[in-house]
N, C-alpha and C positions, 0 to 999 in steps of 0.2 A: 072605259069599263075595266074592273079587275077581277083577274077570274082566276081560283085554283083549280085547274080542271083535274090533277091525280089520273093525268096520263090518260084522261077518259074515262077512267074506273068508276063507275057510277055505285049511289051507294046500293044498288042490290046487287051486287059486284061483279056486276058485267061491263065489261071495255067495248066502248062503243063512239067512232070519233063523229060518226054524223051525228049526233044527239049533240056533242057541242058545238058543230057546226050550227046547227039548228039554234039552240040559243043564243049564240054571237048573231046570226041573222036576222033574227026575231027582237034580237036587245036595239038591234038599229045603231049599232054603238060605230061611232067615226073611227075611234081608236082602243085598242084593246092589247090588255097587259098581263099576261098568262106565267102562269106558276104550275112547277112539275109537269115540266112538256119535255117528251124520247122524245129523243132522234137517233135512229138507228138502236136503240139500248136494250132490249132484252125482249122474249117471246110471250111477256105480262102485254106489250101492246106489239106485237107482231112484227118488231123489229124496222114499223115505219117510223118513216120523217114526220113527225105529226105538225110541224109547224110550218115544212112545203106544203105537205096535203093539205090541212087548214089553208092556208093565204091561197095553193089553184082554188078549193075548193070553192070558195068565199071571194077570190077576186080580188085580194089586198095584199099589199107590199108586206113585208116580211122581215125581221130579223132573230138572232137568236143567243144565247150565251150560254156556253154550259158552265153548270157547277161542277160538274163527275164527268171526265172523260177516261174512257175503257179501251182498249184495244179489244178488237173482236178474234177470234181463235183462229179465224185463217187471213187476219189482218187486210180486206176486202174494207174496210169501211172503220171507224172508230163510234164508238159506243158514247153518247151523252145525253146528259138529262140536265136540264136546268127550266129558266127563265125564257120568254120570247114576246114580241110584241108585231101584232098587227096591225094597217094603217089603210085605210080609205084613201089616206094622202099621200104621197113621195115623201121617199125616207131618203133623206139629202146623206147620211151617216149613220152609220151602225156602231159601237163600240162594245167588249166586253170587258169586265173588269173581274179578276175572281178573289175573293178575300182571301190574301194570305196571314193568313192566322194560326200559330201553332197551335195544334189542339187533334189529339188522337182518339177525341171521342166523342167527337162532334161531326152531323154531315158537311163534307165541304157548301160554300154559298158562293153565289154571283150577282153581281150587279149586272143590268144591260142600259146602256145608254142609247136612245136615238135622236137625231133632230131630225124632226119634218118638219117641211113646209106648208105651214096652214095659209094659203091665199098671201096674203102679203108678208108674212110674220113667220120666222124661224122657231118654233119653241122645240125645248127639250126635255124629251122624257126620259124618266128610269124605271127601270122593274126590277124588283127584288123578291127575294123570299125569304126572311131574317130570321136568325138562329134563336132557339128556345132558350140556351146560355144567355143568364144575365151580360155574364163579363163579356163574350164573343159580340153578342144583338149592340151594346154600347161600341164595342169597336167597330162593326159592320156600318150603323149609324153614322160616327165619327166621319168615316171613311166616305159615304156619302156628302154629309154637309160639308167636307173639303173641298169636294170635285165644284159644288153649286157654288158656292165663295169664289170660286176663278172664273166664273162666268153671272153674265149680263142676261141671258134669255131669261125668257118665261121659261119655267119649270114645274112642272107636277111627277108626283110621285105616285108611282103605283104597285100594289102585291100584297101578298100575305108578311105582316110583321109580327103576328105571334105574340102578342100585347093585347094588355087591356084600357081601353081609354082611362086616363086619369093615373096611371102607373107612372113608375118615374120613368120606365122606356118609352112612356108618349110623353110625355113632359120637354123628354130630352131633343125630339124631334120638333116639337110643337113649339119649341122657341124660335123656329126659323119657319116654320112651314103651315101653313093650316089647314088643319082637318076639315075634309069637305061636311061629314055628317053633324061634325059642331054646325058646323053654319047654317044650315040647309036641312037636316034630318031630322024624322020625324018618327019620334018609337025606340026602339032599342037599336035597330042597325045589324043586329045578328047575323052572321054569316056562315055561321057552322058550329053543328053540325048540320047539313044540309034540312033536312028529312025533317028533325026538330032543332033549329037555331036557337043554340044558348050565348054563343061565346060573339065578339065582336074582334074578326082575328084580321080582315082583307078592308085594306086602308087607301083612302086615296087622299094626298098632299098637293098643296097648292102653293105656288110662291106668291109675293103680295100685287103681281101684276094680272092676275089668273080670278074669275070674279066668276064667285059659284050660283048657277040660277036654282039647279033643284039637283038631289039625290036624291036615289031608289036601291034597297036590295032587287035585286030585279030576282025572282022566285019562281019563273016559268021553266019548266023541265026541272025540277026543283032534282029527280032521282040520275042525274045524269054526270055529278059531280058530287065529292064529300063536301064540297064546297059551295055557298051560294055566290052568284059573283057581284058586283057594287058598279054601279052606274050611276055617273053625274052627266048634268049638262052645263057645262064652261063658257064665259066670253072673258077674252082675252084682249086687254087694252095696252 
């Protein structure tokens, strides 16, 4: 599953992290791939680790990437917010990667890489959250289908890419990867705004070894995120 949660900011605009605990629990989701998660980052979420407390909370392995790291004012702790993913499985490797990209008017981005181990089978995920900039979202992209070219595993792709299906920023992606709601969805796909779903922005990518059964917006606690979050169920051959 891929979820923006907006730091828990729910949209009647209260922060609130067990409400996303609660629908990660409730989605039954084995693996899940989070966008706009503090850690440590400002008194908007209470200056927690929301991606430790998420994984005690919930019971799964854990990693993180920031996009924006801050020194905090008595330098006790460093300030970040990015990307993170949860795992039901063992997370054999963590990696983070942050777009170096000039641009002084754009928010910084990250990539996060994990391999778990699924039962017999190593795959690798990434999590992203891709820039609204045409020119940046093409390099961010680029930058990703490099890393998957030097490797062999199964790979899915997960996060908010800020695109619309059938634009040439899904185009660009979709020659290498496949879109789980092509395959498998049923309806529009809509993901945000939460409350009324117009846009289709939180995407989930498959390499061709990765065999989609079914995808869901998954809509329950719908007020809990700006974001709805997108759930498939994968076998992997």
């Amino acid at each position: 599953m891929t979820y923006n949660i907006h730091h828990g900011k729910g949209s009647d605009k209260h922060t609130d992290l067990y409400r996303i605990a609660d629908v990660i629990k409730k989605s039954k989701a084995d693996i899940v791939g989070l966008n706009e998660v503090d850690r440590n980052f400002s008194l908007r979420s209470n200056y927690e680790d929301q991606i430790y407390w998420l994984a005690k909370q919930l019971n799964m392995y854990q990693g993180f990437s920031p996009a924006i790291s801050l020194s905090s004012p008595n330098r006790s702790h460093v300030r970040e917010y990015g990307n993170a993913i949860l795992s039901r499985y063992p997370i054999k490797r963590n990696n983070s990667y942050t777009f170096h990209l000039k641009s002084g008017l754009a928010e910084p981005r990250s990539l996060h890489e994990a391999f778990i181990q699924i039962n017999e089978r190593q795959v690798r995920f990434y999590v992203s959250h891709l820039s609204l900039n045409t020119f940046l979202h093409r390099k961010q992209t680029n930058f990703i289908l490099q890393k998957f070219n030097k490797s062999s595993y199964p790979t899915i792709i997960m996060g908010d890419w800020n695109m619309k299906p059938g634009s040439k920023k899904w185009c660009h992606i979709t020659k290498s990867f496949q879109d789980v709601w092509e395959i498998a969805g049923s309806g529009t796909g809509f993901t945000y705004p939460s409350q009324k779903p117009r846009l289709r922005l939180d995407y989930l990518f498959v390499s061709k070894e990765v065999q989609v059964v079914n995808v869901e917006v998954f809509n329950l606690l719908s007020i809990s995120s700006d974001h709805l979050p997108l759930k498939a169920t994968l076998s992997i051959y």
